[in-house]
C-alpha positions as CSV (number, residue, x, y, z in Angstrom):
1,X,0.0,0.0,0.0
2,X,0.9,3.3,-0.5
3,X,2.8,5.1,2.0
4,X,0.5,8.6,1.9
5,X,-2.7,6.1,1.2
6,X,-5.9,8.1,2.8
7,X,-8.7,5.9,3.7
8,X,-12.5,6.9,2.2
9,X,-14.9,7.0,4.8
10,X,-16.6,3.6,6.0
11,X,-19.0,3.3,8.2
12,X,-22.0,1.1,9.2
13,X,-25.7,2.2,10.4
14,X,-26.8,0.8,13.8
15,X,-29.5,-1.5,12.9
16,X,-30.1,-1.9,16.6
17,X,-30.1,-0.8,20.6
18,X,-32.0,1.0,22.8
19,X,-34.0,4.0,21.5
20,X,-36.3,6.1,23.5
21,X,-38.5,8.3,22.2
22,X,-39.0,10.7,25.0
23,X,-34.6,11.2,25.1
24,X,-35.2,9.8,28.6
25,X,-31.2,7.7,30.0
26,X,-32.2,4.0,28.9
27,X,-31.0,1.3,31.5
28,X,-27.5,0.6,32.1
29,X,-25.8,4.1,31.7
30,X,-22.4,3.9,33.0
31,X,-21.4,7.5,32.0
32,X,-21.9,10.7,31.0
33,X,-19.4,13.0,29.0
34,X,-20.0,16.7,28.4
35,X,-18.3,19.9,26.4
36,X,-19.8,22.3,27.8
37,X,-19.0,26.6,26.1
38,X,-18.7,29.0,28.2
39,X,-21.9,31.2,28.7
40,X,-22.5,35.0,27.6
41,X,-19.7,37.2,27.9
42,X,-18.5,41.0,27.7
43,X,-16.9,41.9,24.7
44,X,-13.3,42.3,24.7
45,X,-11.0,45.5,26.0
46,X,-10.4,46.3,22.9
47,X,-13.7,47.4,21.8
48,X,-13.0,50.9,23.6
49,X,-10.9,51.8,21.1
50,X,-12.6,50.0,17.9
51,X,-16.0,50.6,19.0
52,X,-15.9,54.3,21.0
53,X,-19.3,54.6,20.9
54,X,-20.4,51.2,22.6
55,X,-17.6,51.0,24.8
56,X,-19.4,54.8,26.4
57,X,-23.2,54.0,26.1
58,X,-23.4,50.3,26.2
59,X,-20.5,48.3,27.7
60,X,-21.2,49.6,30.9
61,X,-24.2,48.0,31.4
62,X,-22.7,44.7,31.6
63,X,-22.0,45.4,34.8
64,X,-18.1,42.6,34.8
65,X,-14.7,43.0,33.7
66,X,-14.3,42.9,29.5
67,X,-14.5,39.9,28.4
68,X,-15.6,38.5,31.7
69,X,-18.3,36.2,31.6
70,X,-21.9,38.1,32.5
71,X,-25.0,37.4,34.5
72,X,-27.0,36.0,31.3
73,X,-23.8,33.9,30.8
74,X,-24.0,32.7,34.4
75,X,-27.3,32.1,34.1
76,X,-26.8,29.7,31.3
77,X,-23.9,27.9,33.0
78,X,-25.9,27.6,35.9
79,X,-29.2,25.9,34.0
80,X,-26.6,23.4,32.3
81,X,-25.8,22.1,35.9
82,X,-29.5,22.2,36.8
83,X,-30.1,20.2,34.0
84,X,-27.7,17.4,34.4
85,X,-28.5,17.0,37.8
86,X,-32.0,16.6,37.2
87,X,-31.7,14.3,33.7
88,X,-29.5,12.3,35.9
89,X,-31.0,12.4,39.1
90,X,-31.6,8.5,39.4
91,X,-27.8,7.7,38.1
92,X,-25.9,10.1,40.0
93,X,-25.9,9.9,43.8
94,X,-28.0,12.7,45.9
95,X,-26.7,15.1,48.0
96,X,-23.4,16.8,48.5
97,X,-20.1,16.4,46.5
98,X,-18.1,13.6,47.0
99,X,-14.5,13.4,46.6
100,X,-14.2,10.0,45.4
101,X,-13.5,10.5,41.8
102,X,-17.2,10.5,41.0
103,X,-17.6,13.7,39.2
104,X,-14.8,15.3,37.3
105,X,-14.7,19.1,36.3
106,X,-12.2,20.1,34.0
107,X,-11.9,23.4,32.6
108,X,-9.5,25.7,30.0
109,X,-7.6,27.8,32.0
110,X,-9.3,30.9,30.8
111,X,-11.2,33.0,33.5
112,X,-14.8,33.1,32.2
113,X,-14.1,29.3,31.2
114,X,-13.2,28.5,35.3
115,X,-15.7,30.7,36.1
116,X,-18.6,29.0,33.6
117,X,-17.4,25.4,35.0
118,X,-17.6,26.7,39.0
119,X,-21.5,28.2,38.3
120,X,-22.1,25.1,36.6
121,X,-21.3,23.1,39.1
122,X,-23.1,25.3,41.6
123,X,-26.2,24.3,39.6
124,X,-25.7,20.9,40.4
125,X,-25.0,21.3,43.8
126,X,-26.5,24.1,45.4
127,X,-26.1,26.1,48.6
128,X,-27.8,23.8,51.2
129,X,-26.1,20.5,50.2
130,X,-23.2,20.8,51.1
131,X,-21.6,19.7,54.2
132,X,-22.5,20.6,57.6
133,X,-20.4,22.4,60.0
134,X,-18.3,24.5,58.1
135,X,-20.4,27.7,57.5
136,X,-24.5,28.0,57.4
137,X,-25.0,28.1,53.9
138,X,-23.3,24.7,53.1
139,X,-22.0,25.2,50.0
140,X,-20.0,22.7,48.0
141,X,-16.4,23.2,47.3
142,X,-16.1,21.9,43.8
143,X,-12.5,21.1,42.7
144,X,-12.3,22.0,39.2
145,X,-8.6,21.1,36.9
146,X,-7.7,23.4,34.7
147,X,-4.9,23.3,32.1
148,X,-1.1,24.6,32.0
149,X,0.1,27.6,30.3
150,X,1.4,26.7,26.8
151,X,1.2,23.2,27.1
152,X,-2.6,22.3,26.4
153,X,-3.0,19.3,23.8
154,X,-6.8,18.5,24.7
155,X,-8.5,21.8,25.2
156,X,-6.7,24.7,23.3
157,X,-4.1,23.2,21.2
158,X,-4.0,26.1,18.6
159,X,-3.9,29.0,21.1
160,X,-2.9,27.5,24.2
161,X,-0.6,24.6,22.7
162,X,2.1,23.6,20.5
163,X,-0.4,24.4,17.4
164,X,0.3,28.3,17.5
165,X,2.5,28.6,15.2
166,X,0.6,27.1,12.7
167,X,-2.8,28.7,13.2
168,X,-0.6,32.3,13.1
169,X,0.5,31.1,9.7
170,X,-3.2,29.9,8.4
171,X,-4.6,33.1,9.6
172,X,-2.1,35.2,7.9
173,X,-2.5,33.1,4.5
174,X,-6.0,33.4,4.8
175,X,-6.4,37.3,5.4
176,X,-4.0,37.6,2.5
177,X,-6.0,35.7,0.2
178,X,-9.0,36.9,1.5
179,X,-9.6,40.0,3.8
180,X,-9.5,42.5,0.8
181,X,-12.1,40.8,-1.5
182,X,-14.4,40.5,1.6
183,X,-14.2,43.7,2.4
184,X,-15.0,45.3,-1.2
185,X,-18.0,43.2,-1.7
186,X,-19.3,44.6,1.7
187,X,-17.9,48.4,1.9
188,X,-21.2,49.9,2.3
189,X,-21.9,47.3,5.6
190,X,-18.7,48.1,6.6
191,X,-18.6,52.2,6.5
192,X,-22.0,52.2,8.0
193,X,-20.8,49.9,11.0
194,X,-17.1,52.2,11.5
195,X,-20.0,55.5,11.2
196,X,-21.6,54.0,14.3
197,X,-18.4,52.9,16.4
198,X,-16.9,56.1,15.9
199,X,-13.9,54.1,14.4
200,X,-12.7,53.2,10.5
201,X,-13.0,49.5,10.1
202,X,-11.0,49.6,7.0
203,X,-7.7,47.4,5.8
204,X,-4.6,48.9,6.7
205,X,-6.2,51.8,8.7
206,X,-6.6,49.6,12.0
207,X,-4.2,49.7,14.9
208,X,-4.2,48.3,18.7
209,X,-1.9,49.8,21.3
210,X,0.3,50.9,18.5
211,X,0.5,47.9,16.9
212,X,-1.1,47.2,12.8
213,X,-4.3,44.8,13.4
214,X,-6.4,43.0,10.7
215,X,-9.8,43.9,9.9
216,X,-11.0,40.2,11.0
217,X,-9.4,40.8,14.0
218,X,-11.4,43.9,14.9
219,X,-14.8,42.5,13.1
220,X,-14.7,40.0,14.8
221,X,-14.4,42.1,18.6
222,X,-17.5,44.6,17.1
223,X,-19.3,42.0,16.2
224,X,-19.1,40.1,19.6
225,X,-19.8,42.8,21.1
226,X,-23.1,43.4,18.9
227,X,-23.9,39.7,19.7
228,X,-23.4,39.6,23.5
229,X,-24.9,43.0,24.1
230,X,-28.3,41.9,22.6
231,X,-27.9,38.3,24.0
232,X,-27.9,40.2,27.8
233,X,-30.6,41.7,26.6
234,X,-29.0,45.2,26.2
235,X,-29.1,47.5,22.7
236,X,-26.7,46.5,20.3
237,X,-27.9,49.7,17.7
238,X,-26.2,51.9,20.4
239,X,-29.4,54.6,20.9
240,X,-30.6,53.8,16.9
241,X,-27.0,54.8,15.6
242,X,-27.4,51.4,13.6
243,X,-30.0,49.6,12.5
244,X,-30.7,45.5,13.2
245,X,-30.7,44.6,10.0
246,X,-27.8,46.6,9.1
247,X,-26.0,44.7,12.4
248,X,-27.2,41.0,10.9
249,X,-25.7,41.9,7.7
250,X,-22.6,43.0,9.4
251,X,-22.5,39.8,11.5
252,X,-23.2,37.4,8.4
253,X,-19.8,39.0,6.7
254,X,-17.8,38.7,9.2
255,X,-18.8,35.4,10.8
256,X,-18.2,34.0,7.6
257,X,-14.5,35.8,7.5
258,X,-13.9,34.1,11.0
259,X,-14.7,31.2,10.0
260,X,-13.0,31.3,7.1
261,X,-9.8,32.2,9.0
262,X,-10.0,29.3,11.8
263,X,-11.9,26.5,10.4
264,X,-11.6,26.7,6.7
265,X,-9.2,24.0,5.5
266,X,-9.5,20.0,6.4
267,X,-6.1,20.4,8.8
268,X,-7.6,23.5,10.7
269,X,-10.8,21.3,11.8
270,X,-7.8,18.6,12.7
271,X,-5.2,21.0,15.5
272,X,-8.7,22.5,16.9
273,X,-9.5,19.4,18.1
274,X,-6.0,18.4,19.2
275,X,-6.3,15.3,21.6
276,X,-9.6,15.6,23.0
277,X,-11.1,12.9,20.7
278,X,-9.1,10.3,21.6
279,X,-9.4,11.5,25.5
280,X,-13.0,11.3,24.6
281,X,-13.5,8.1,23.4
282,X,-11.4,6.6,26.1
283,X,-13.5,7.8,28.6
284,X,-16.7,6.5,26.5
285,X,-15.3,3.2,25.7
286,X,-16.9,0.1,27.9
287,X,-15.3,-1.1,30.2
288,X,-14.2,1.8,31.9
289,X,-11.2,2.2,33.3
290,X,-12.2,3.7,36.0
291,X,-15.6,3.0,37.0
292,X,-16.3,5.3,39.8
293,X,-16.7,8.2,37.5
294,X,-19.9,8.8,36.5
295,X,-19.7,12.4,35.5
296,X,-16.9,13.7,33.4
297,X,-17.7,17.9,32.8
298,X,-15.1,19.7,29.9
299,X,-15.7,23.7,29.7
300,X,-14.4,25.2,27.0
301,X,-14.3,28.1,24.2
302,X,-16.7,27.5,21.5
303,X,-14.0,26.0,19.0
304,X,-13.7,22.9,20.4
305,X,-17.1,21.9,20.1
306,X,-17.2,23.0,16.6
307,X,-14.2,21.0,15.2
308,X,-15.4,17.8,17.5
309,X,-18.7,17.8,15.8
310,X,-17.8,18.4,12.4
311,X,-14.7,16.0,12.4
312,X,-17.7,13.1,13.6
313,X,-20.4,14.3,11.6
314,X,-22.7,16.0,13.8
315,X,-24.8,18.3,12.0
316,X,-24.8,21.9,14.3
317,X,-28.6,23.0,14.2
318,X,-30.1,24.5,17.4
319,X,-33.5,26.2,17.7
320,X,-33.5,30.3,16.8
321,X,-30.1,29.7,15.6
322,X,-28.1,30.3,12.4
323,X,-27.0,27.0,11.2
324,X,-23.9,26.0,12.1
325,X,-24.1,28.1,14.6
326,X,-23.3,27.5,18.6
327,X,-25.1,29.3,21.1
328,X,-23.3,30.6,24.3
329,X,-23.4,27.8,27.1
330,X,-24.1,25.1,24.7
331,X,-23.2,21.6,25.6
332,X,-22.6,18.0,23.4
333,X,-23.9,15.6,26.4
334,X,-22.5,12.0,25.6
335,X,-23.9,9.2,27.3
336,X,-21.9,5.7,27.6
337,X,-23.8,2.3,27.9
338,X,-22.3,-1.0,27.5
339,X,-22.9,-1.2,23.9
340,X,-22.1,2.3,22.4
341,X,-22.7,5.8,23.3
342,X,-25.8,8.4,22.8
343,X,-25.5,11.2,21.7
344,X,-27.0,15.3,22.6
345,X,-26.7,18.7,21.9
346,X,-28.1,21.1,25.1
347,X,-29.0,24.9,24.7
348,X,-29.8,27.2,27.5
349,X,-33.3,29.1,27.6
350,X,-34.2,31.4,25.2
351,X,-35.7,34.6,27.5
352,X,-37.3,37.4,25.6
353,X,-34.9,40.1,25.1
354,X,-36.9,42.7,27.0
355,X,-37.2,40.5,29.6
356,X,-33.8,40.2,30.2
357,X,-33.1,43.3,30.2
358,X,-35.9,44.3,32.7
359,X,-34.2,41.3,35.1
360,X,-30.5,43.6,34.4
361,X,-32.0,46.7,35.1
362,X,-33.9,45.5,38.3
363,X,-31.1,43.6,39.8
364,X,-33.5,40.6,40.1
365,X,-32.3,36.9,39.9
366,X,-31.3,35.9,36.2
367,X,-31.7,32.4,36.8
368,X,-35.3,32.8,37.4
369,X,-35.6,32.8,33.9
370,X,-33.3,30.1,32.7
371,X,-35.1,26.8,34.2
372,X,-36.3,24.6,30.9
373,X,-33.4,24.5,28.1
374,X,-33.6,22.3,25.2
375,X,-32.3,18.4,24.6
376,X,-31.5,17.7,20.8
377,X,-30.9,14.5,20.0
378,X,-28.0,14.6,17.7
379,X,-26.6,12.1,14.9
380,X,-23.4,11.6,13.9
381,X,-21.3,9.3,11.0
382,X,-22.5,5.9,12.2
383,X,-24.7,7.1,14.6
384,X,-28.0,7.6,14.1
385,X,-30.0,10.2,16.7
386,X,-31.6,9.2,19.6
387,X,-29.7,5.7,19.1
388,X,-27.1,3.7,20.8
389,X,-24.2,3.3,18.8
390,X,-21.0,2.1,19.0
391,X,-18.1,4.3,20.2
392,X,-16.0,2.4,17.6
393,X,-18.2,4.6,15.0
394,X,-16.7,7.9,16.5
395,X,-13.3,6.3,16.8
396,X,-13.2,5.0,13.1
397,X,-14.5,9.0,12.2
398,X,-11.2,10.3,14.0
399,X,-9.0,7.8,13.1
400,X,-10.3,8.3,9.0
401,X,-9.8,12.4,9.1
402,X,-6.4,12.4,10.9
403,X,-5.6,10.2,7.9
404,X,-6.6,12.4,5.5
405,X,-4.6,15.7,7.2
406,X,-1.7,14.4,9.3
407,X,-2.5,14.3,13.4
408,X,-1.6,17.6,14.5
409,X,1.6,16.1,16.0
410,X,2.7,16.4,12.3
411,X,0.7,19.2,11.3
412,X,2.3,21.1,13.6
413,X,5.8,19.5,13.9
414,X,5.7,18.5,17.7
415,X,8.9,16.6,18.8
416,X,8.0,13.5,20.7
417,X,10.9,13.9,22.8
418,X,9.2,17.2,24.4
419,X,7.3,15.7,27.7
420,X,4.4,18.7,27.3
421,X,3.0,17.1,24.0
422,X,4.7,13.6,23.6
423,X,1.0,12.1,24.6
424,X,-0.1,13.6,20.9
425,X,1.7,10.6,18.9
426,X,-1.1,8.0,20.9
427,X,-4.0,10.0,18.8
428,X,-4.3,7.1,16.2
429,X,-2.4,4.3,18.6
430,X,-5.2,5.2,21.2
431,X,-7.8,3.7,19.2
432,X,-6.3,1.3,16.5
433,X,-4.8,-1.0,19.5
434,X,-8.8,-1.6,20.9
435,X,-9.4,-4.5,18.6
436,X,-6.8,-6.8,16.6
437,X,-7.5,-7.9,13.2
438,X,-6.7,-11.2,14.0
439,X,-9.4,-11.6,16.9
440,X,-12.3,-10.6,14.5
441,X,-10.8,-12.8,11.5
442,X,-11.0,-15.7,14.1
443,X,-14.8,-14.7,15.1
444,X,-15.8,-14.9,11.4
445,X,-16.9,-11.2,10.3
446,X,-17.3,-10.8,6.8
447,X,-16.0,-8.0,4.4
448,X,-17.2,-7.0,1.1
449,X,-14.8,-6.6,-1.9
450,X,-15.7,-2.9,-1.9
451,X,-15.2,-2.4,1.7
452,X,-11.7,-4.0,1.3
453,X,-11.2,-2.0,-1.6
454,X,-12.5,1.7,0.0
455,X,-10.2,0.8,3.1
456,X,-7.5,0.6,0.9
457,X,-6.6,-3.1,1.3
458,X,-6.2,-5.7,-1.8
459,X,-8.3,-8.9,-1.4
460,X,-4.8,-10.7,-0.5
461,X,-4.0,-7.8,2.3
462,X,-7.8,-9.0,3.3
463,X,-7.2,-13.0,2.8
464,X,-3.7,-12.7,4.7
465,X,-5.6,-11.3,7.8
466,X,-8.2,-14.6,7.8
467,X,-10.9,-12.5,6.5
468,X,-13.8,-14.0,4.2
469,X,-15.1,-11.9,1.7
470,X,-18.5,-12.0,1.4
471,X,-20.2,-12.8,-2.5
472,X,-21.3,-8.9,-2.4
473,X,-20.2,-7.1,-4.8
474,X,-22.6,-4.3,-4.9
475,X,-21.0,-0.8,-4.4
476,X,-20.9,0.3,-0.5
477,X,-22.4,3.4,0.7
478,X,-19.7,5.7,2.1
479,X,-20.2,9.0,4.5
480,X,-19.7,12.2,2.8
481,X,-16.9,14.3,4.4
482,X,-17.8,17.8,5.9
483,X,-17.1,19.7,2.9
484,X,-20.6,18.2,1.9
485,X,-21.9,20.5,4.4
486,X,-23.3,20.2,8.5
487,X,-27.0,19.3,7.5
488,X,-26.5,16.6,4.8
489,X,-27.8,13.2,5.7
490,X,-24.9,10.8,6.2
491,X,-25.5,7.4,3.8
492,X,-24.2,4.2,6.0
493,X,-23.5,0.4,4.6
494,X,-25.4,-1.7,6.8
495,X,-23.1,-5.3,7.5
496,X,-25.8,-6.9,9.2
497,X,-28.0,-6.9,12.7
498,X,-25.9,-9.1,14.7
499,X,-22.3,-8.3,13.5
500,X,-22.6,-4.4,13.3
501,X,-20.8,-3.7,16.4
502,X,-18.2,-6.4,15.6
503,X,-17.8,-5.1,12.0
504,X,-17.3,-1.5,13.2
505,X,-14.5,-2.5,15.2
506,X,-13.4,-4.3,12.5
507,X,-12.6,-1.1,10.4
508,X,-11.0,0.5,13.5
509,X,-9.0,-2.7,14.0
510,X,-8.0,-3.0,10.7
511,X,-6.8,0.4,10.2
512,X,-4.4,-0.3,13.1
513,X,-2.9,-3.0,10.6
514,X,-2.9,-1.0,7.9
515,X,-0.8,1.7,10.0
516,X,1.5,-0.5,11.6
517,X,2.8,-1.9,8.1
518,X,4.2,1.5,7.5
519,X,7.5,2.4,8.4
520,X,7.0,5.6,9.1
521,X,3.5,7.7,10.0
522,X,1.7,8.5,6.5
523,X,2.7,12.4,6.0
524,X,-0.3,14.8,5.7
525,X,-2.4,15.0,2.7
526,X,-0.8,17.8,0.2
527,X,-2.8,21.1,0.1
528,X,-3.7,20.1,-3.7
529,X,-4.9,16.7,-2.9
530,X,-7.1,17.3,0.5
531,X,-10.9,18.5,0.2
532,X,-10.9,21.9,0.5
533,X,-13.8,22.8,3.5
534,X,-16.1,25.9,3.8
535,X,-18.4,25.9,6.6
536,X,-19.4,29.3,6.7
C-alpha cells in the first residue's frame, strides 16, 4: 500500500439498541461526558478603542470586567448544571459532593471558562447540600482542573498549545488571500458599522496599542460585542446609531471571514480538536477504566465543540439559531452504555430580550428565567440520533480524518521527545490497539470486496488477515466528508444486525494494521490533494 494512502470513509448504520422516544437515560448508563461553552460574555478590552461609541453607552451596562463572563452567561452555565443533575437524578448519587473521583470538572484555563465550570457546578449542587459544620450556607467546594500555560494538547491546542504557530501562519494566508475581497463586496456594511463605532474599520487603517491589526481581528471584537450585548438583553444599535438589519448583515460578513480564518481547511478542523477525541473516546469506551466516574464535565471556548462535531459528523442545528451556529453555554452531552454511546446537543433558555433586560435593570435573579433549556438529539457518522451506537463509529470518524490531514503532531511539527505534547503521537495508537484484526478474523466477520477495496486493502492484504469476503459485490455506501456541508444526511452500509458492532470495530481494527505496516506515520495529505472545507 501506499505510504501517503488516505482511507474513504466507511461506516455502518446501527441496525439496533436502545432507543427512546421521550430522550429519557435507557437502563444501564455507565457515563456521561459533556463539552460544555462557556456562557455569555463582555466583549473584549479592545472594543474601547474599535468601538468608541459602545464602549461609552453600552459596555457599561454589563455590569463585569471585559471579556468577563456576565450574568445572562452565568445564568446559562448555571441551568446546564441544573439540567444534568436533574436528567441524571436516578444515576448520580444525591446530595453533596463527594470526593471520590465521582464527578470530574475540568476546565480551560481561561477566566470566564473556570468561572462558567464553577456556576455550573453550583447548579448541580447548590447552597444547602453541602456539608455541615463549616459555614450555614453549606456550600459545596467543587474542585475544578484546569490546564497549563502553553502546554494544552486536549482543550486549546492552537492558542494555548504547540499548534500556535501554525494557526498564526493559516490566519495570515487566509487574510491575505481573502480579507481585501471581503471587504470590497461589503464596503457599504462596513462604513455604515465604523460610522456608528466612531472608528474606520478599513484594511490597513486599524491599529491596537500601537501595533497594525487585521480587519478580522477587529470584526470580529464589534461583532461580539453586537452579539453579547443583545444576547444580555441590552441595545446593540447603540441609541438607533445602527439599524438591526444593518448589524445582521454585518454579523453574516464577518462570521463567515472568522470562519473562514480558523476552520476553513481539512487540517484546521484537525489542531482545533488536538487530543480531545481520543481523550473522549477513552473515557466513553466500555469497560471503563475507572468505574467510579460517573460524570466527566469539559468547559471550554466555542472552538472545540465546533471541530469535535464536524470531524464526527454532527450536524450543528439549534432552535433560533443560524446553522452552524453554537449558542453561548451550549453543551454535546454523551452518554456511555455498554454497547455504544448516545449522543445530545443542550441549549440554555431562550428569555425574551426585554425581559432580560428588565431582570438587568432590576437587579432581580437571572436564573429565574433560565429553568427549561432544550435536549437535541443529535446524529453523527454511524450514529443515528436518539440511538445507541458504537463508540468504535466515532473512533473510526477520528481515526479516518487524521488520515486524511496528518494528526496535529505532524501538522504542527511536535517533537516527541518534548514531555508537554509527547502524549499527541497515541491519537491514532489510542484507538487502533482496541481491537486486533486477527481476533475478529477468528470470530468470522465478513467484508465485502468494496469495503476492502475503499479501506484501501487488496483482497490478499484481506485474505492474509483470515478475513472472508462476502459474495457482495454491490458498491458500499460511504459518508460524505464535511465539505458536503453540516446538514447533509450521512449514507451508511449496513453489514448486518448481529455483527454491526463487531464489523465496526473491524474497520478501526484494521486500520491499526494498515498503520503498523508502514514504516514511518503517512505524512499529511498535500494542500492540492485534501478537500478543500467551507463551513461558513
Amino acid at each position: 500500500m501506499a505510504a501517503n494512502m488516505r482511507f474513504p470513509l466507511l461506516c455502518a448504520l446501527l441496525a439496533s439498541g436502545g432507543k427512546a422516544e421521550n430522550n429519557d437515560p435507557l437502563p444501564g448508563l455507565r457515563r456521561v461526558v459533556v463539552l460544555a461553552r462557556h456562557g455569555n460574555r463582555a466583549p473584549n478590552p479592545q472594543i474601547e478603542e474599535l468601538c468608541p461609541t459602545f464602549w461609552k453607552e453600552v459596555f457599561p451596562k454589563f455590569g463585569v470586567a471585559p471579556a468577563a463572563l456576565s450574568l445572562v452567561g452565568m445564568a446559562e452555565n448555571h441551568e446546564n448544571g441544573v439540567f444534568l443533575r436533574h436528567r441524571y437524578r436516578e444515576f448520580l448519587p444525591e446530595g453533596a459532593y463527594s470526593y471520590d473521583g465521582t464527578f470530574s470538572f475540568f476546565s480551560e484555563r481561561v477566566e470566564r471558562n473556570i468561572v462558567s465550570t464553577a456556576v455550573m457546578a453550583r447548579g448541580m449542587f447548590p447552597l444547602g447540600t453541602g456539608m455541615k459544620g463549616f459555614v450555614e450556607e453549606r456550600p459545596n467546594v467543587v474542585p475544578i482542573a484546569t490546564t497549563q500555560d502553553g502546554a494544552d494538547v486536549i482543550m486549546n491546542c492552537p492558542r494555548d498549545g504547540p499548534c500556535q504557530r501554525k494557526l498564526s501562519h493559516d490566519k495570515k494566508a487566509w487574510v491575505k488571500a481573502n480579507e481585501l475581497g471581503v471587504y470590497e463586496n461589503h464596503k457599504e456594511v462596513f462604513r455604515a458599522v465604523s460610522e456608528a463605532c466612531g472608528y474606520p474599520l478599513e484594511p490597513g487603517k486599524i491599529k491596537y496599542k500601537g501595533k497594525a491589526k487585521t480587519l478580522t481581528w477587529a470584526a470580529k471584537a464589534v461583532m461580539d460585542a453586537f452579539t453579547f450585548s443583545e444576547n444580555e438583553g441590552l441595545d446593540p444599535t447603540m441609541g438607533g446609531r445602527i439599524n438591526m438589519t444593518t448589524i445582521k448583515a454585518f454579523h453574516g460578513v464577518v462570521e463567515s471571514m472568522v470562519q473562514g480564518m480558523n476552520f476553513g481547511k481539512p487540517h484546521q478542523i484537525t489542531y482545533w480538536a488536538g487530543d480531545f477525541i481520543p481523550t473522549f473516546l477513552s473515557l466513553a469506551r466500555v469497560p471503563l477504566v475507572e468505574p467510579v466516574n460517573k460524570l466527566h464535565v469539559f468547559l471550554n471556548h466555542r472552538e472545540l465543540i465546533y471541530a469535535v462535531a464536524h470531524m464526527l459528523g454532527m450536524p450543528i442545528a439549534f432552535p433560533g439559531q443560524r446553522p452552524d451556529s453554537l449558542p453561548s453555554g451550549c453543551s454535546l452531552v454523551v452518554e456511555v452504555y455498554d454497547h455504544g454511546v448516545r449522543i445530545f446537543f443542550w441549549a440554555p433558555s431562550r428569555p425574551s430580550h426585554d425581559m432580560k433586560g428588565k431582570y438587568l435593570r432590576e437587579k432581580l435573579p437571572m436564573t429565574d428565567l433560565y429553568k427549561h433549556g432544550v435536549l437535541l438529539p443529535t446524529p453523527a457518522y454511524g450514529c443515528a440520533p436518539g440511538q445507541v451506537c458504537p463508540v468504535e463509529s466515532l473512533a473510526y470518524s477520528f481515526v479516518n480524518w487524521v488520515s486524511r490531514t496528518g494528526t496535529y503532531v505532524q501538522l504542527c511539527n511536535v517533537s516527541v521527545e518534548d514531555t508537554y505534547f509527547a502524549k499527541g503521537e497515541a491519537s491514532l495508537g489510542v484507538m487502533e490497539h482496541w481491537v486486533q484484526p486477527e481476533v475478529l478474523a477468528a470470530r468470522g466477520v465478513n467484508l465485502t470486496r468494496p469495503s476492502v477495496k475503499a479501506m484501501g486493502l487488496t483482497a490478499s492484504d484481506a485474505e492474509a488477515l483470515g478475513f472472508a469476503l462476502a459474495a457482495d459485490d454491490s458498491e458500499d455506501s460511504h459518508l460524505r466528508g464535511v465539505a458536503g456541508g453540516a446538514g447533509d444526511a450521512a449514507s451508511f452500509t449496513v453489514l448486518g444486525v448481529a455483527g454491526f458492532s463487531m464489523a465496526m470495530s473491524l474497520v478501526t481494527g484494521v486500520l491499526g494494521f494498515a498503520f503498523g505496516r508502514q514504516t514511518a506515520r503517512s505524512p499529511a495529505a498535500p494542500a492540492g490533494e485534501a478537500p478543500y472545507v467551507q463551513l461558513s
